[in-house]
ROZAFI-646071 format. One record per residue: residue number from 1; chain; x, y, z of N, C-alpha, C in turn; residue in three letters. Coordinates in steps of 0.2 Angstrom, whole numbers, plus 5000, padded with zeros to 4 digits. Example, Ala and Ser with C-alpha at 12.3 -4.5 7.8 and 13.67 -1.06 7.14 Angstrom:
BEGIN
nr:1 kette:A n.c1:5066 n.c2:4972 n.c3:5039 ca.c1:5062 ca.c2:4978 ca.c3:5039 c.c1:5066 c.c2:4984 c.c3:5039 rest:ALA $
nr:2 kette:A n.c1:5064 n.c2:4989 n.c3:5035 ca.c1:5068 ca.c2:4995 ca.c3:5036 c.c1:5064 c.c2:5000 c.c3:5039 rest:SER $
END
This chain:
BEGIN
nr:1 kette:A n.c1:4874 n.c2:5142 n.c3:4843 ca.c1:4875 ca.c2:5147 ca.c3:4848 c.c1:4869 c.c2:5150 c.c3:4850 rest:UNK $
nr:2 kette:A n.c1:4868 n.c2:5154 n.c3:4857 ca.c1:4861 ca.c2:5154 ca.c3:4858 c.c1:4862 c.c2:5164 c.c3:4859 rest:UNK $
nr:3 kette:A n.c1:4856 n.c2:5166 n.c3:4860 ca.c1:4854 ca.c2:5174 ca.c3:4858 c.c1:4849 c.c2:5175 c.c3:4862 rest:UNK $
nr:4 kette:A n.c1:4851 n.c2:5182 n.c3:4864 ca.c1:4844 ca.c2:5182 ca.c3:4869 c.c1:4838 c.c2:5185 c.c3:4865 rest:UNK $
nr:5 kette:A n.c1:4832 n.c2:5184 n.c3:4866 ca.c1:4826 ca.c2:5185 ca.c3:4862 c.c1:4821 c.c2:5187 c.c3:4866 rest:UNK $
nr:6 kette:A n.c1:4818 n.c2:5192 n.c3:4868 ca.c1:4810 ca.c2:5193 ca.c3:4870 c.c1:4803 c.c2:5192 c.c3:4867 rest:UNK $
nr:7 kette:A n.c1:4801 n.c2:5187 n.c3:4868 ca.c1:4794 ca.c2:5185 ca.c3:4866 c.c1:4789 c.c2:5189 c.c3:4869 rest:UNK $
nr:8 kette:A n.c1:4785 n.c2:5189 n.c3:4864 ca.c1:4777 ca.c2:5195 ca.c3:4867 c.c1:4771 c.c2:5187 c.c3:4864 rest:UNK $
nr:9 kette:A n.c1:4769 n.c2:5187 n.c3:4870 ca.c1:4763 ca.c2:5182 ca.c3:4868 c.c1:4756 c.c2:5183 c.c3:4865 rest:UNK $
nr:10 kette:A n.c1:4752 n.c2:5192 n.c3:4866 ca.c1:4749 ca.c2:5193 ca.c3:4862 c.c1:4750 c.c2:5195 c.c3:4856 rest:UNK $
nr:11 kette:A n.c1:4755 n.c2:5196 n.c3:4855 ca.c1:4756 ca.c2:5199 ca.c3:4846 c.c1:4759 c.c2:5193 c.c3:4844 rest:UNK $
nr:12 kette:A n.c1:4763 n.c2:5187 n.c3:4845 ca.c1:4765 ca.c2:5183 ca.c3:4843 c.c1:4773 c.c2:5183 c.c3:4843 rest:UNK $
nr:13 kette:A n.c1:4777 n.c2:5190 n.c3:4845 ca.c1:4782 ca.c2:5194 ca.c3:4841 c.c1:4787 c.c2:5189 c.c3:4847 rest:UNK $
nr:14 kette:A n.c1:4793 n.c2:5189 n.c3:4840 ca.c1:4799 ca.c2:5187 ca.c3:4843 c.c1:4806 c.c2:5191 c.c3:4840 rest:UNK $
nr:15 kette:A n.c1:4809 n.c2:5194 n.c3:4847 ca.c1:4813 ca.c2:5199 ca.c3:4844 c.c1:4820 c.c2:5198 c.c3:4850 rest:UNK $
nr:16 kette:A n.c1:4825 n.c2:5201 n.c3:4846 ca.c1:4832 ca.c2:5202 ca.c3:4850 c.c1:4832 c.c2:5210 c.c3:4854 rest:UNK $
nr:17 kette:A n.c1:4828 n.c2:5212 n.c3:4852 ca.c1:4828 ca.c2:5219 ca.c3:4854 c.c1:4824 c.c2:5220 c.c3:4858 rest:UNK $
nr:18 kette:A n.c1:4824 n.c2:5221 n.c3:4866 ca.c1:4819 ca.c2:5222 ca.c3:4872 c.c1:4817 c.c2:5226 c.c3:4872 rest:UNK $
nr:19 kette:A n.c1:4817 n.c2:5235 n.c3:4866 ca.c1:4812 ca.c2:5238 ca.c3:4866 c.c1:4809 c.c2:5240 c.c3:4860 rest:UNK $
nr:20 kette:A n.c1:4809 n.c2:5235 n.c3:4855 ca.c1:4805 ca.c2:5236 ca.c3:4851 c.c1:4797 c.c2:5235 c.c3:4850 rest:UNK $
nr:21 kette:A n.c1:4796 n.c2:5230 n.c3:4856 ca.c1:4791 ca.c2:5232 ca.c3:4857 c.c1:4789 c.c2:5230 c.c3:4866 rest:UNK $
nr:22 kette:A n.c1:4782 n.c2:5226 n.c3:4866 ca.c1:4780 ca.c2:5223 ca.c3:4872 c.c1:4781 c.c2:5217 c.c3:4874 rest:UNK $
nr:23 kette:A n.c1:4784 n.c2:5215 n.c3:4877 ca.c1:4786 ca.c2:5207 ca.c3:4879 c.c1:4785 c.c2:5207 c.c3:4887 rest:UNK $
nr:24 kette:A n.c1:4784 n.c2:5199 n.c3:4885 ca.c1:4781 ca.c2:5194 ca.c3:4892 c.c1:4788 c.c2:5189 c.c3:4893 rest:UNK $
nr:25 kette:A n.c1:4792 n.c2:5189 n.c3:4891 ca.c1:4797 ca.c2:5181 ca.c3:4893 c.c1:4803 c.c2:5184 c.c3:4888 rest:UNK $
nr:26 kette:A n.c1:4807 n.c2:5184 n.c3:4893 ca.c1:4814 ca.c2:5184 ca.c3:4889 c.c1:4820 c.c2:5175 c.c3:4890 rest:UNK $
nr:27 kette:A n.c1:4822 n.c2:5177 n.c3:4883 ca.c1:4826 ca.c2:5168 ca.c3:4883 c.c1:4831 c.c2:5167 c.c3:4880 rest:UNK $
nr:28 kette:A n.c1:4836 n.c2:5163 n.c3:4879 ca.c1:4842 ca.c2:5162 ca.c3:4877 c.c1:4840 c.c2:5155 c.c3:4872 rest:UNK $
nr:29 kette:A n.c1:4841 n.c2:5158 n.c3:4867 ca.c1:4837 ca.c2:5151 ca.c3:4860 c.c1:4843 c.c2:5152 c.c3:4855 rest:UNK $
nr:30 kette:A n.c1:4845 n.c2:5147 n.c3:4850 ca.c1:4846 ca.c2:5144 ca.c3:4844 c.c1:4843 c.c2:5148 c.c3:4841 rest:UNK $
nr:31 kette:A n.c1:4844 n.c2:5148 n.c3:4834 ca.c1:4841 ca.c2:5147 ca.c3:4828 c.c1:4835 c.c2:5144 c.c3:4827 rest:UNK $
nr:32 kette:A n.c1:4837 n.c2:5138 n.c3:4827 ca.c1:4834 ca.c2:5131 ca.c3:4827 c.c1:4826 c.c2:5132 c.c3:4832 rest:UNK $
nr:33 kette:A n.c1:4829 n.c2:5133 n.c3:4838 ca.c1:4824 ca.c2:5133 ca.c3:4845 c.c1:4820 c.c2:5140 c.c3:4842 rest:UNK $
nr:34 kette:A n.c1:4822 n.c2:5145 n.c3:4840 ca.c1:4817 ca.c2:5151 ca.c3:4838 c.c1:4812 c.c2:5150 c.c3:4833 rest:UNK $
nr:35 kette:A n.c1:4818 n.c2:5145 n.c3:4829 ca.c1:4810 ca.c2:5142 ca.c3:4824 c.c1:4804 c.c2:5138 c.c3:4827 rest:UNK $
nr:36 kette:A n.c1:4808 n.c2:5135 n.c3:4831 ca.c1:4804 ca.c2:5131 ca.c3:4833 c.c1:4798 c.c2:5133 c.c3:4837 rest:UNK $
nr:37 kette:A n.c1:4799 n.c2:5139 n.c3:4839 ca.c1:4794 ca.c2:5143 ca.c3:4843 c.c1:4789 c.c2:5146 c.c3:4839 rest:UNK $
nr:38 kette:A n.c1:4794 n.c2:5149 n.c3:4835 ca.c1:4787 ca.c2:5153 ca.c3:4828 c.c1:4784 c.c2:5148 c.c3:4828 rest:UNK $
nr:39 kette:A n.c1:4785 n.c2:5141 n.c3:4824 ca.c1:4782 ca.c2:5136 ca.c3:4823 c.c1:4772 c.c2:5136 c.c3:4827 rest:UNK $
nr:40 kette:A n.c1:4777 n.c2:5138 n.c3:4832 ca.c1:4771 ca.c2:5136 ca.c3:4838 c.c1:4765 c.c2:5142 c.c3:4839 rest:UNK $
nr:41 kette:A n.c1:4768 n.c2:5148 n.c3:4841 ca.c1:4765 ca.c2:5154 ca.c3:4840 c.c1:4762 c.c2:5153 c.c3:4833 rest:UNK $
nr:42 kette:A n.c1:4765 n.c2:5151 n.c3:4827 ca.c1:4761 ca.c2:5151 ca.c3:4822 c.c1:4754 c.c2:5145 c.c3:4822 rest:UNK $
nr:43 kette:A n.c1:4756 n.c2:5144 n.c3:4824 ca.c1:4748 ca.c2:5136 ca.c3:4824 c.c1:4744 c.c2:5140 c.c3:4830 rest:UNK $
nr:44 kette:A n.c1:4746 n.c2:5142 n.c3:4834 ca.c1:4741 ca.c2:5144 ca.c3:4840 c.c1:4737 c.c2:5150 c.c3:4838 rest:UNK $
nr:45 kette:A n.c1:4740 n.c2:5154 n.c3:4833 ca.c1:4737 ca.c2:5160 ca.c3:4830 c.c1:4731 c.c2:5156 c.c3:4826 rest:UNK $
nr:46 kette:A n.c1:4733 n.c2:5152 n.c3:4821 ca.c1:4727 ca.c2:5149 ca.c3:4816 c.c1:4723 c.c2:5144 c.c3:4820 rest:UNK $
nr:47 kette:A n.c1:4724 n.c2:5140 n.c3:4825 ca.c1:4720 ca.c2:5139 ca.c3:4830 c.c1:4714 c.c2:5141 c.c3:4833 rest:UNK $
nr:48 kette:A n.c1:4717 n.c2:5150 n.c3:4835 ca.c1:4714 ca.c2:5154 ca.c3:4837 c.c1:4709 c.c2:5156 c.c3:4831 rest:UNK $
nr:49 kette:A n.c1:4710 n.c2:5158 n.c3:4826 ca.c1:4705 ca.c2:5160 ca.c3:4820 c.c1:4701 c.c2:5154 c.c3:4820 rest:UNK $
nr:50 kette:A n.c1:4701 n.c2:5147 n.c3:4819 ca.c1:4698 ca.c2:5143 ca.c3:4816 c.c1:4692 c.c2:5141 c.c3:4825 rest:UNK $
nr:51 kette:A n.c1:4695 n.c2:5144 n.c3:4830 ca.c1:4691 ca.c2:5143 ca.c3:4834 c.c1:4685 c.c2:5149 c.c3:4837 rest:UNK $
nr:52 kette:A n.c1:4689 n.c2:5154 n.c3:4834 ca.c1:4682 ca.c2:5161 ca.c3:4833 c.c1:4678 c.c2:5159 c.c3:4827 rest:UNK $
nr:53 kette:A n.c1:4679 n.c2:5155 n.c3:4820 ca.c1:4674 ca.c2:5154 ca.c3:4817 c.c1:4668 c.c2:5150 c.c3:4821 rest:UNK $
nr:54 kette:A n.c1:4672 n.c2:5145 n.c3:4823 ca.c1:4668 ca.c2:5140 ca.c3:4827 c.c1:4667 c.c2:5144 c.c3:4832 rest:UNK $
nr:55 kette:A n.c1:4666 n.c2:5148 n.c3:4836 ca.c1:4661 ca.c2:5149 ca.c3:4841 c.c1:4656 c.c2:5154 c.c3:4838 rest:UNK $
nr:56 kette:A n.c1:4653 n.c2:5153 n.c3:4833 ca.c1:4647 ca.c2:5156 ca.c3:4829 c.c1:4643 c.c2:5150 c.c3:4828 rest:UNK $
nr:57 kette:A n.c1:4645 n.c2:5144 n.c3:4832 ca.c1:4642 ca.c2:5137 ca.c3:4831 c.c1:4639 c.c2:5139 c.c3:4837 rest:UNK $
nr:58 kette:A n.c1:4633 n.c2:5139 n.c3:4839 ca.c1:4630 ca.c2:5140 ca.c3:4847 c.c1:4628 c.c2:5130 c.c3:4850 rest:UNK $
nr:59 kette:A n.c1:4629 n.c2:5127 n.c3:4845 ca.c1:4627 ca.c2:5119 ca.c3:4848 c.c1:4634 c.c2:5115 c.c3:4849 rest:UNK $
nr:60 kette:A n.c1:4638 n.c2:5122 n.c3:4848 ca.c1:4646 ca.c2:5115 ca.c3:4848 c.c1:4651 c.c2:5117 c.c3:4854 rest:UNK $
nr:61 kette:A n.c1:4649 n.c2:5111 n.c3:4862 ca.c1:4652 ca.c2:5115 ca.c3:4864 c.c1:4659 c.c2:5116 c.c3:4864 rest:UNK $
nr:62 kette:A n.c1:4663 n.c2:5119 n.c3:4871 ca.c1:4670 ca.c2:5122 ca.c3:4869 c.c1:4674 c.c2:5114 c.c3:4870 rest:UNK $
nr:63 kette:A n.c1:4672 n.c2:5108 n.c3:4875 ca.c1:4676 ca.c2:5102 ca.c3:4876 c.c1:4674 c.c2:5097 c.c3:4872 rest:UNK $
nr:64 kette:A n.c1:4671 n.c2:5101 n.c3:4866 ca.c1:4669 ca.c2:5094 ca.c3:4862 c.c1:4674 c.c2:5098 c.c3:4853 rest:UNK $
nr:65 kette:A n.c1:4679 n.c2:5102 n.c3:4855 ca.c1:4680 ca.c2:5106 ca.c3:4850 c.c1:4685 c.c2:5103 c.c3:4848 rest:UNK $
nr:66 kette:A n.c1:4689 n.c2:5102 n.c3:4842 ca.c1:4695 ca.c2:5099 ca.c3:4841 c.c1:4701 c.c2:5107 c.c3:4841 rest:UNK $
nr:67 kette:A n.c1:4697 n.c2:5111 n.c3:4836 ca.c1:4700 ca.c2:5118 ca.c3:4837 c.c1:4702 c.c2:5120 c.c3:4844 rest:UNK $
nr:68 kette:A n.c1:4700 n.c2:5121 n.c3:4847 ca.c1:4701 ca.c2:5122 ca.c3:4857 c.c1:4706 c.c2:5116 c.c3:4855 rest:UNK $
nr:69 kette:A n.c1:4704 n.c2:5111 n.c3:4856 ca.c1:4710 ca.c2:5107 ca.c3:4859 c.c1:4716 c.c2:5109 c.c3:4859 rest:UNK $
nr:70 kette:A n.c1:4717 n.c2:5109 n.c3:4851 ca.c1:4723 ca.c2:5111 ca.c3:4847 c.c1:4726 c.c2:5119 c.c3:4850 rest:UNK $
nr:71 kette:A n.c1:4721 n.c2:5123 n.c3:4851 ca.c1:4725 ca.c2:5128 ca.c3:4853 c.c1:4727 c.c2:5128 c.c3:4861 rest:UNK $
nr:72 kette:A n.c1:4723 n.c2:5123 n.c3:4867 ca.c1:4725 ca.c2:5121 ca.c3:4873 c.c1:4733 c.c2:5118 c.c3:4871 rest:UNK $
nr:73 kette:A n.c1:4731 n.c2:5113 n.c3:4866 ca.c1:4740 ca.c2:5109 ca.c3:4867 c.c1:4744 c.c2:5112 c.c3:4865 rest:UNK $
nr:74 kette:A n.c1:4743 n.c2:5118 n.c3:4857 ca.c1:4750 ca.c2:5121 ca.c3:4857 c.c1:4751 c.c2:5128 c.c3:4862 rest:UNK $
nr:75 kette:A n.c1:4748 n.c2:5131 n.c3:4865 ca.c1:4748 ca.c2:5134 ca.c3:4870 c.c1:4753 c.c2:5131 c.c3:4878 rest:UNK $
nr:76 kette:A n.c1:4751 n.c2:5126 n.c3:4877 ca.c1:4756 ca.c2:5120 ca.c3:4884 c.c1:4761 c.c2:5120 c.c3:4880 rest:UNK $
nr:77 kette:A n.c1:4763 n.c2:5118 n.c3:4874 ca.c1:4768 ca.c2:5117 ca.c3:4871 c.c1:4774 c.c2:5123 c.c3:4870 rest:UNK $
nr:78 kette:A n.c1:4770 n.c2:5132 n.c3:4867 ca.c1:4773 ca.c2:5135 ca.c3:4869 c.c1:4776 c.c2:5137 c.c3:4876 rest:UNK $
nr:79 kette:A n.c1:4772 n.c2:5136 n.c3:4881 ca.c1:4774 ca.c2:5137 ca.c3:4889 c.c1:4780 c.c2:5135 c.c3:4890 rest:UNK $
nr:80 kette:A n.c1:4780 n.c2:5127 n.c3:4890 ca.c1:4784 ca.c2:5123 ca.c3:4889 c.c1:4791 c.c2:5125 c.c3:4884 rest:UNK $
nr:81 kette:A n.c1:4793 n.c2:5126 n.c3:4881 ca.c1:4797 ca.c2:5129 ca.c3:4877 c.c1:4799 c.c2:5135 c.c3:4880 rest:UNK $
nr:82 kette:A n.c1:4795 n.c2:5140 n.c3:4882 ca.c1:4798 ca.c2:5147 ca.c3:4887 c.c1:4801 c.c2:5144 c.c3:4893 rest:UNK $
nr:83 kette:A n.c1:4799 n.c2:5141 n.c3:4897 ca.c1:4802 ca.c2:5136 ca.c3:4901 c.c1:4808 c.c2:5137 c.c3:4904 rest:UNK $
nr:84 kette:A n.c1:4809 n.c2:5131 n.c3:4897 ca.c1:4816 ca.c2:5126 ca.c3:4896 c.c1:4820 c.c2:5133 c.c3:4893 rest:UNK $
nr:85 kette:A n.c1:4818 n.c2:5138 n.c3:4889 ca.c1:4825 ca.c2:5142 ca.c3:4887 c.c1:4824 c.c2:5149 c.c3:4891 rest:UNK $
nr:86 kette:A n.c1:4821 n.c2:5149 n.c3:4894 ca.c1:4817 ca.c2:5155 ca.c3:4899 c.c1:4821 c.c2:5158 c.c3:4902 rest:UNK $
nr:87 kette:A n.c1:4824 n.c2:5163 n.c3:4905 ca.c1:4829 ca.c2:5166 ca.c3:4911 c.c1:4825 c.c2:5164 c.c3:4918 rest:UNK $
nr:88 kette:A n.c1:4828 n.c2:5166 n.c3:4923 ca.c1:4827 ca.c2:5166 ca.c3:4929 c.c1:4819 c.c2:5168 c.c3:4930 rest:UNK $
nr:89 kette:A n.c1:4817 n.c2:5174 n.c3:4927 ca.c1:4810 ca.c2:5177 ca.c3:4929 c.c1:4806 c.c2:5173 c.c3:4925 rest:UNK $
nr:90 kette:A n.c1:4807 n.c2:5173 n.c3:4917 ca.c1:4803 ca.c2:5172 ca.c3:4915 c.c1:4801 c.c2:5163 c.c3:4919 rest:UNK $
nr:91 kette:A n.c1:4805 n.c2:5158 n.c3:4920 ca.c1:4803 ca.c2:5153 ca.c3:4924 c.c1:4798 c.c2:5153 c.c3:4929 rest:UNK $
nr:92 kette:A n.c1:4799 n.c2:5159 n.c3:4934 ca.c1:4795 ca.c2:5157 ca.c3:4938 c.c1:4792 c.c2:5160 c.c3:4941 rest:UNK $
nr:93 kette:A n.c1:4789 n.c2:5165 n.c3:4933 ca.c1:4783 ca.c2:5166 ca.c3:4932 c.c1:4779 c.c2:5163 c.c3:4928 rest:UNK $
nr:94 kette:A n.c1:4780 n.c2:5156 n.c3:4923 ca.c1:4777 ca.c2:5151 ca.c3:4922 c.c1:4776 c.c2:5145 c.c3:4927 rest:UNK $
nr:95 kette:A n.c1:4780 n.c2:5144 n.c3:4932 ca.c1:4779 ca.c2:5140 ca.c3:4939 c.c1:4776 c.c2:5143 c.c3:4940 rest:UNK $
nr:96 kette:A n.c1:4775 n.c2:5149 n.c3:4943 ca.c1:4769 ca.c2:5150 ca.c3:4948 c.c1:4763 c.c2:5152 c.c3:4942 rest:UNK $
nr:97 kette:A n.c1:4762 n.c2:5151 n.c3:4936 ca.c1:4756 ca.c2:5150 ca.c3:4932 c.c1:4753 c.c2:5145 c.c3:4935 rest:UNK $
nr:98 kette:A n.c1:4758 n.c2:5140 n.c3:4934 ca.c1:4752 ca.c2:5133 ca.c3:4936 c.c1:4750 c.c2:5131 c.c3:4930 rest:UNK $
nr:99 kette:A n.c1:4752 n.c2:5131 n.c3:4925 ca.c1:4751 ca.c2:5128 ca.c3:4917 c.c1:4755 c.c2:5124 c.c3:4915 rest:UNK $
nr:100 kette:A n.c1:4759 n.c2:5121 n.c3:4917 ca.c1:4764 ca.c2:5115 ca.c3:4915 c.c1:4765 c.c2:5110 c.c3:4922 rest:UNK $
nr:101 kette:A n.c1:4762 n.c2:5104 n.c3:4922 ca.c1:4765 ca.c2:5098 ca.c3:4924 c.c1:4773 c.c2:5099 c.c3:4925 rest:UNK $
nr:102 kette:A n.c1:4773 n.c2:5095 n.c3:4932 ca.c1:4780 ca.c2:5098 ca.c3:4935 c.c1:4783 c.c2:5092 c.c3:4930 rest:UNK $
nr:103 kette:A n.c1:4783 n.c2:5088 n.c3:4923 ca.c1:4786 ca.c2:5084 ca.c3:4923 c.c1:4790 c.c2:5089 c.c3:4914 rest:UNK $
nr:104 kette:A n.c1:4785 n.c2:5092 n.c3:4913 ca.c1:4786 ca.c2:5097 ca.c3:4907 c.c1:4791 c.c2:5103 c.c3:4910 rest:UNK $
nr:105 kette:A n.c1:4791 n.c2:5104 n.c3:4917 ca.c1:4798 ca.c2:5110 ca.c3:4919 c.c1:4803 c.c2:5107 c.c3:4918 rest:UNK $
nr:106 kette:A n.c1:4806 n.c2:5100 n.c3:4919 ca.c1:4812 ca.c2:5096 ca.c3:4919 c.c1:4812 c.c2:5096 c.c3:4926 rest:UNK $
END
């Protein structure tokens, strides 16, 4: 059975409650699809830390970074996911982002 949820992408937060705090994308998710989201948010957040260490490397660039990459894919990844379970708005306001290959809209 699916629930509606608003995701905030700065804070990571995933909530049923639209005012508890700030959100970007409201969605109709599972169980199952919310974990799988945390999943993601959660990697992009440690991503994100293991690539602020790394940019205290001044000889390493950004496209030579495995850290960058990893948070470029699961970042696409989460997109992708707000997507597919997204409402009306939230969709096409990631359309009109221009971050996802029209073959990742469906």
């Amino acid at each position: 059975m699916t629930k509606k949820y608003y995701v905030s992408l700065s804070s990571g937060e995933i909530s049923q409650s639209n005012t508890a705090s700030d959100w970007n994308y409201a969605i109709e998710a599972t169980d199952e699809e919310v974990e799988k989201l945390r999943t993601y948010l959660d990697q992009r957040a440690s991503s994100d830390w293991s690539s602020f260490w790394r940019s205290h490397i001044p000889y390493l660039e950004y496209h030579h970074d495995s850290q960058n990459d990893m948070y470029d894919k699961t970042t696409v990844e989460i997109y992708a996911m707000l997507y597919q379970l997204g409402d009306d708005e939230t969709k096409s306001h990631i359309k009109q982002m221009n971050i996802l290959s029209s073959d990742r809209m469906g």
